[in-house]
Structure formats: structure tokens, C-alpha cells
N, C-alpha and C positions, 0 to 999 in steps of 0.2 A: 721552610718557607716562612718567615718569622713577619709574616703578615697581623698586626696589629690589629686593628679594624678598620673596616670598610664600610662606609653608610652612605645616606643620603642628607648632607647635613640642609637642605631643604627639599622644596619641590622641584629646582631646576639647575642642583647641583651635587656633584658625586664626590667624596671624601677620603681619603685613608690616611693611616697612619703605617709604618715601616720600623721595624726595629733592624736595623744595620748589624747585622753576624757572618754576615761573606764577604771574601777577599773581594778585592777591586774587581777581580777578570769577571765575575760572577756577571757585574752592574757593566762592564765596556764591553763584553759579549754582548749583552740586552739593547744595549746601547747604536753600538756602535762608534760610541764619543772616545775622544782624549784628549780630556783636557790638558791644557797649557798651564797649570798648577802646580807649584812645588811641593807645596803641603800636604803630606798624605793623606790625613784624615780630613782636609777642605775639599780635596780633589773627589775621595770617596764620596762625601756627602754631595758632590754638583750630580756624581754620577746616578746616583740611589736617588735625586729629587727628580730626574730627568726617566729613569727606570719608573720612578711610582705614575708618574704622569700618563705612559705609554701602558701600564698596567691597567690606570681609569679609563683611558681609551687606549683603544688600539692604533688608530690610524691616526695620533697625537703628532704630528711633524714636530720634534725635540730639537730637530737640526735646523730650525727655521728660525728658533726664539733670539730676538733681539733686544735691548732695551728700546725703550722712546725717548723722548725730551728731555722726562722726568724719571729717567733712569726706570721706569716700571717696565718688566719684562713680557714683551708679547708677540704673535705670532701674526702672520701677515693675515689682512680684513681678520682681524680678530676674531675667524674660523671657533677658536676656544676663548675662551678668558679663562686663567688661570691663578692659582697661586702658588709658591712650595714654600715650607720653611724647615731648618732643621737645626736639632739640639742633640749633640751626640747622646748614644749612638741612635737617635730618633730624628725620623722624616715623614712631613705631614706634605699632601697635595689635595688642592681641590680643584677642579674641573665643570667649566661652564658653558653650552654653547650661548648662553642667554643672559646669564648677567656676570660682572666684575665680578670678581671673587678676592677672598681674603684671607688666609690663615698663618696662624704664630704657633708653634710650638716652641715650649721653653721647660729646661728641667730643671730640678730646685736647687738653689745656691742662695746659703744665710743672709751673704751680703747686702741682697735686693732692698731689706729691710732699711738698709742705712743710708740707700738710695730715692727709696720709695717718691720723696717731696720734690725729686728731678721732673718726674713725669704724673703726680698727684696733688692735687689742691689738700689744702688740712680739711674741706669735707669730703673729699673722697677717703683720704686717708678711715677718716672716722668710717667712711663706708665698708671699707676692706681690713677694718677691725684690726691691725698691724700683725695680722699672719700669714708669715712669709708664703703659704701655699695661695692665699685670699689673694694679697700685691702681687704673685707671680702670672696669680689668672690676668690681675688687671693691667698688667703690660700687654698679656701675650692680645689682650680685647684689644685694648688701644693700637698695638700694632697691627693687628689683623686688620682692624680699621685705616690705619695708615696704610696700606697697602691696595685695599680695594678703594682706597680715595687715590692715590696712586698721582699726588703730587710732592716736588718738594719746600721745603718752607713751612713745615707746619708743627707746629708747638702743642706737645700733648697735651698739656695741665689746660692752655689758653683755648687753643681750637679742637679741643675734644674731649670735653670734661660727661665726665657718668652721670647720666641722671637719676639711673635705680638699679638696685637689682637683686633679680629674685633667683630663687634657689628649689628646684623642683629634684630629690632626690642627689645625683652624685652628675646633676646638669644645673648650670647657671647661667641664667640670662638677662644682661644690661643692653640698656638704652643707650644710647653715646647720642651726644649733639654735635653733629659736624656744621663745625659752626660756616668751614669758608664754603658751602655748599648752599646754593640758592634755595634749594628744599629746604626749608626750615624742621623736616620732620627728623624726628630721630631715628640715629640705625642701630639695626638689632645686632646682637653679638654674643653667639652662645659658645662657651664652654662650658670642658671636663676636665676634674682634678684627680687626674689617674697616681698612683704609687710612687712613678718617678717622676712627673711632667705635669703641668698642667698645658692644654691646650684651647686656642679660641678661634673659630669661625664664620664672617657673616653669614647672615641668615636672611632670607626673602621670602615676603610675602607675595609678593608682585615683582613683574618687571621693572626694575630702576636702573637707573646710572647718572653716574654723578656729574651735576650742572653746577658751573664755578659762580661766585659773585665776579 
């Protein structure tokens, strides 16, 4: 049972990680699903994000999720708010009945580095110190965040640039300013830089959700 961790990545949400080592039947037993996907290793990974969800809760209705407008994936009167994301052979899910939720897992790949100014200002760059583990966290933030904002149309560098961030042990936590968001306050977004992935999750202090300009 190649259960990764399991936490609470705040007060009103539940977390885990997944490392993917069983055949398909393992996750459409759990399941029940089958999906309509040709690609073996995509179709695994729909299955094993729908598995982790049903593992944070139990009475998780998986056969319900649809997209909305802005293609964000959710389940009717948004009973949960959720999120999954997955980096072979790693799948992250977070579980909320109370607020949006967000999470990006991403595993390391040199390239990022050459990418980095796609979705980084030159002072964030200077922020995330041009190491590729640093930039991998700062995607997986930015998209976590793109996610629990859960519109489309929006430009990382422009509408969600990093205000700080701090580093408490082998956990790191940035401010993001959403900027198309009426709240003018910042959103929290903490990651970990595990061995092969780095991973990132919003964080809550309070109940929020997000009000559009």
C-alpha cells in the first residue's frame, strides 16, 4: 500500500500523496470507473486520483464529478471541494467540505529551468534562485493556486505573481496575489521538496472563497 503521506494540510482540509505500483484492476476494483482513455499510463492516473479521493473520504461520490464552466472539476452543491493532481508515478488529492481546495504535484525535469520566465517575473526568478527543485515548487504554487481560483484566462507571471517566501525546515510557504480576485489579500500556498517531486497546497486560515472583480 504505497501510501505516501496523508496530513492535514490545514484546519479544514485533508491531504495525501499516492505513489502508483498496482496494475490498473487494483484502482477500477476501488473504483468502479472505466475510463474512456486510450493512454495507459493517463487512464491509470484518472483512476488512482479518483481511488485517493475515495480513500480521504469514504462516501466521496467520484461518479458524480463533472467540470463547470471553467472546466474546474466538481461534484453536485459542492458536498466536497476538491482537488487532484498527478506526476508519474505520483498522485496528490486534497478534500474539503469547507473551502476550495488546490494542489499541484510535479516531479523534477532539468528543462523547467529554461522555461522558468513563461510563468516567472525576473523578480521572482531572483526569488526561486534558478533551482530547478526552487522553480518546480514555484509552478506546482502557482498552479495549485490556479486551481483553487478555478477560472480560465489567467496569466501566472501577470495575475499571480509571489510576494514572499519563507522556508521553515523541508516546508515552504509563499504569499501569491491573486490579483483577479476582489479580496485584495494574499493566498497562502505551502509546499514540500520531497526526493523526486516537489509538491504545493493551499492553505487556510479562515473560511474563504473566491470573489471575482
Amino acid at each position: 500500500m504505497p501510501l505516501y503521506r496523508e496530513w492535514n494540510s490545514d484546519p479544514y482540509s485533508l491531504a495525501a500523496i499516492w505513489k502508483i505500483e498496482e496494475p490498473e484492476s487494483f484502482f477500477a476494483e476501488r473504483t468502479g470507473m472505466e475510463p474512456d482513455i486510450r493512454h495507459d499510463q493517463r487512464r491509470i492516473e484518472r483512476l488512482a486520483g479518483r481511488f485517493l479521493l475515495k480513500h480521504l473520504k469514504e462516501d466521496f461520490p467520484i461518479l458524480t464529478i463533472a467540470p463547470d464552466e471553467h472546466d474546474k472539476p466538481r461534484i453536485g452543491n459542492n458536498d466536497y471541494y476538491f482537488s487532484i493532481s498527478h506526476s508519474w508515478p505520483y498522485v496528490a488529492a486534497v478534500v474539503s467540505p469547507y473551502v476550495e481546495a488546490g494542489i499541484d504535484i510535479q516531479c523534477w525535469h532539468p528543462r523547467i529551468e529554461k522555461i522558468q520566465h513563461k510563468f516567472l517575473s525576473a523578480e521572482e526568478q531572483l526569488l526561486f534562485r534558478n533551482d530547478v527543485r526552487l522553480i518546480t515548487l514555484a509552478w506546482s504554487m502557482k498552479e495549485a493556486a490556479y486551481k483553487w481560483q478555478g477560472r480560465r484566462g489567467v496569466e501566472f507571471i501577470e495575475h499571480m505573481p509571489v510576494q514572499h517566501l519563507n522556508v521553515n525546515d523541508n516546508t515552504y510557504t509563499a504569499a501569491i496575489k491573486m490579483e483577479l480576485l476582489q479580496n485584495e489579500g494574499n493566498l497562502s500556498v505551502e509546499g514540500i521538496v520531497e526526493p523526486d517531486f516537489s509538491c504545493a497546497y493551499v492553505i487556510h486560515e479562515n473560511v474563504f472563497h473566491p470573489a471575482y472583480k
